[in-house]
C-alpha positions in Angstrom: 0.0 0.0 0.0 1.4 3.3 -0.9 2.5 5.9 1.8 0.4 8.7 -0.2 -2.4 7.4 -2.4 -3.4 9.8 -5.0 -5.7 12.0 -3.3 -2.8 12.6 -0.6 -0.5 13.8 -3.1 -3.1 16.0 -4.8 -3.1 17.8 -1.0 0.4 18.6 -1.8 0.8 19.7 -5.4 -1.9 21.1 -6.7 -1.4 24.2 -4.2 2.3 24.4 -6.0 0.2 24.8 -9.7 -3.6 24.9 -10.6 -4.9 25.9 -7.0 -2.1 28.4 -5.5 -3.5 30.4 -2.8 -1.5 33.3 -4.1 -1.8 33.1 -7.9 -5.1 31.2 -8.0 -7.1 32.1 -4.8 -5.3 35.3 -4.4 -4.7 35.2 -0.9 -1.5 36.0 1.0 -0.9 39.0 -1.1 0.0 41.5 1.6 2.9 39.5 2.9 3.6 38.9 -0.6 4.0 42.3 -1.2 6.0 43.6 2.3 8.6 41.1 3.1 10.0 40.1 -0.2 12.6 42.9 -1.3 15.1 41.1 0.4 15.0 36.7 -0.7 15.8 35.9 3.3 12.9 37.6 4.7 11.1 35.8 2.3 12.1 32.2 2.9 11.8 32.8 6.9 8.1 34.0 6.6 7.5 31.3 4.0 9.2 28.5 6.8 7.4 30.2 9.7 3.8 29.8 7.0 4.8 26.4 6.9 5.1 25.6 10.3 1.9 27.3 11.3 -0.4 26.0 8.6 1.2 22.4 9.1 1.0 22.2 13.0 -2.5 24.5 13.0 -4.6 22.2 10.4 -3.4 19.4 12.2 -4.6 21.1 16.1 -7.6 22.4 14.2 -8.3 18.7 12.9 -7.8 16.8 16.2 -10.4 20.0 18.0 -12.9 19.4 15.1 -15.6 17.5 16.6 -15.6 19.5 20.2 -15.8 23.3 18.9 -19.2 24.2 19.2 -19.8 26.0 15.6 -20.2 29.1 17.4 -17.2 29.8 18.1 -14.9 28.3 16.1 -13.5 31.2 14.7 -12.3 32.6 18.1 -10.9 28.8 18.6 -9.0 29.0 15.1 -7.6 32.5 15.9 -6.2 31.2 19.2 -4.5 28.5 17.6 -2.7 29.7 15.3 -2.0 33.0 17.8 -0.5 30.8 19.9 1.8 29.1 17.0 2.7 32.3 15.7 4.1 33.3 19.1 6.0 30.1 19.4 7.6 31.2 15.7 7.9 35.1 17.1 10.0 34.1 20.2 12.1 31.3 17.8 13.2 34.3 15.7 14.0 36.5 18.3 15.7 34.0 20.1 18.2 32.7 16.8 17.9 35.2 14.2 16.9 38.6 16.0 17.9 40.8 13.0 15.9 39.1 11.0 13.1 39.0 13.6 13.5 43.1 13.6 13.7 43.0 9.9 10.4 41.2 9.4 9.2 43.3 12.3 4.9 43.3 12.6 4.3 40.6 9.6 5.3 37.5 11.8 2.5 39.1 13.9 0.2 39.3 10.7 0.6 35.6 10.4 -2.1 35.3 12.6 -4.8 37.0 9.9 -3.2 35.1 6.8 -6.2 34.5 4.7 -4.7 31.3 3.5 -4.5 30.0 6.9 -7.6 30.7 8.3 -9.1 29.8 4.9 -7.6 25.9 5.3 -9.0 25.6 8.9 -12.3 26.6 7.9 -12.5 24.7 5.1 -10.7 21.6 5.0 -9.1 20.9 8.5 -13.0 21.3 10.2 -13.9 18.6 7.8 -11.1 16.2 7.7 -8.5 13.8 9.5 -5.0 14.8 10.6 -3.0 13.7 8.6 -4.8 14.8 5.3 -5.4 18.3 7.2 -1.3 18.0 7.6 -0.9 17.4 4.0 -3.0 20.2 3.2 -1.6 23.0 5.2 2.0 22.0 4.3 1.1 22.0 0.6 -0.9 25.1 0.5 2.4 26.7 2.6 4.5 25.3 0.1 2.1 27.1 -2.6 2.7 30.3 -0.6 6.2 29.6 -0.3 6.8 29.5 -3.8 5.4 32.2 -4.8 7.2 34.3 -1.7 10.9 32.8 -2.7 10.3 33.8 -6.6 9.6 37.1 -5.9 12.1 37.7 -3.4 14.4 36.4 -5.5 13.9 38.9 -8.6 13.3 41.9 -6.2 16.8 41.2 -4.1 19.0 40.2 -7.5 17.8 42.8 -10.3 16.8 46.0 -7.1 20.1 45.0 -4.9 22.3 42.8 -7.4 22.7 40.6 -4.0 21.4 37.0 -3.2 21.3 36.3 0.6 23.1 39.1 0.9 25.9 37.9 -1.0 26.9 40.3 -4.2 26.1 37.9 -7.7 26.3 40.4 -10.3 29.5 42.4 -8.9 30.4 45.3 -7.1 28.5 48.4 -8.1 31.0 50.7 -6.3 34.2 49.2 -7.9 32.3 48.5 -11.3 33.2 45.1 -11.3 31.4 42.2 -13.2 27.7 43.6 -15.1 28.4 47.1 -13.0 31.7 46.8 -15.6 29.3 47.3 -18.6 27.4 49.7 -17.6 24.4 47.6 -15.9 23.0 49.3 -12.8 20.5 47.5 -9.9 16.8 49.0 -10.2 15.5 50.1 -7.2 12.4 50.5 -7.9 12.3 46.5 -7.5 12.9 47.3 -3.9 9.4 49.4 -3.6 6.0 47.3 -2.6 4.2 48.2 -6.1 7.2 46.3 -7.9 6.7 43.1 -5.9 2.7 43.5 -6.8 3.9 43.8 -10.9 5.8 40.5 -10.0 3.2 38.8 -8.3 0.8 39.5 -12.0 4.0 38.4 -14.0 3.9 35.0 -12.8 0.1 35.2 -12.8 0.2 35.8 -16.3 2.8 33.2 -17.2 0.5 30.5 -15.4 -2.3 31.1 -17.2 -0.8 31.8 -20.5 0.3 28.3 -19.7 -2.6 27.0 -18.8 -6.0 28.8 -20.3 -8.3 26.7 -18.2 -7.1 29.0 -15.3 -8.7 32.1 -17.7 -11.9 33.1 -15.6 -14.3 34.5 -18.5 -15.9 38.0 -18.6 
């Protein structure tokens, strides 16, 4: 018997294509948009999204069937509160710069529309381990989306990956800087990672028209 029959693996990748909560569902966006100048800002929140989602679904799932309907809301948002802080004092604990870089949006986590969409909808409704399976691939779907854009916004606005310089030294004119190629900053401003975020939109469903929504 196979560890992840086909409906398990669906859980997984279709958040990464057809059914991204950024792209797709547009969801996420305003994270999307504030922490990804820099690429490490943008794989911590998408780690710290993946830890939530993955641990929440899975608290939300085992909780289902003794939260009285009325308030389930209140008992999702103290869930994932609760994670969030975990992830909060992590960062400050290891990686305080970071922790001050991402500053309020760790805090934000906790109004993610992704997240609370995947506790309302699926992890109410389902086992653990599925609910597991679809938080970490609906993270992942967020993750990929945050890592591509932080990616493009650090190398062509900063000329820097992780900090590290990739396309030379602007100051000494060394490597592209050599031939007259200069870093855009506007890539570092929020409406640049928005244009992004529609770039890869528009690739996906140029890709795939099914994804068109008609008029």
């Amino acid at each position: 018997m196979e560890f992840l029959n086909k409906k398990h693996r669906a859980l997984l990748t279709d958040p990464l294509t057809d059914n991204n909560p950024i792209t797709i569902q547009v969801l996420g966006i305003c994270s999307a948009l504030a922490v990804t100048a820099q690429l490490m800002p943008s794989i911590v929140m998408a780690i710290s999204v993946l830890f939530v989602m993955g641990a929440g679904n899975v608290v939300i799932s085992l909780m289902r069937n003794i939260i009285p309907s009325k308030i389930r809301i209140i008992v999702q948002l103290v869930v994932v509160a609760a994670l969030v802080i975990i992830v909060d004092q992590v960062l400050k604990a290891f990686a305080f710069e970071l922790s001050k870089q991402l500053s309020v949006f760790i805090g934000l986590i906790i109004t993610n529309c992704i997240i609370m969409g995947r506790f309302e909808a699926f992890a109410l409704a389902n086992g653990p381990f599925d609910s597991f399976l679809d938080g970490i691939g609906n993270a992942a779907g967020y993750a990929v989306i945050l890592i591509i854009v932080g990616f493009f916004r650090e190398l062509l606005g900063s000329g820097t990956l992780l900090g590290y310089q990739v396309l030379g030294d602007p100051i000494a004119k060394t490597g592209l800087y050599a031939f007259g190629y200069e870093n855009n900053g506007f890539m570092l401003l929020a409406p640049m990672a928005l244009i992004t975020v529609g770039i890869i939109i528009w690739v996906q469903r140029s890709r795939n028209p099914e994804l068109i929504e008609e008029a």
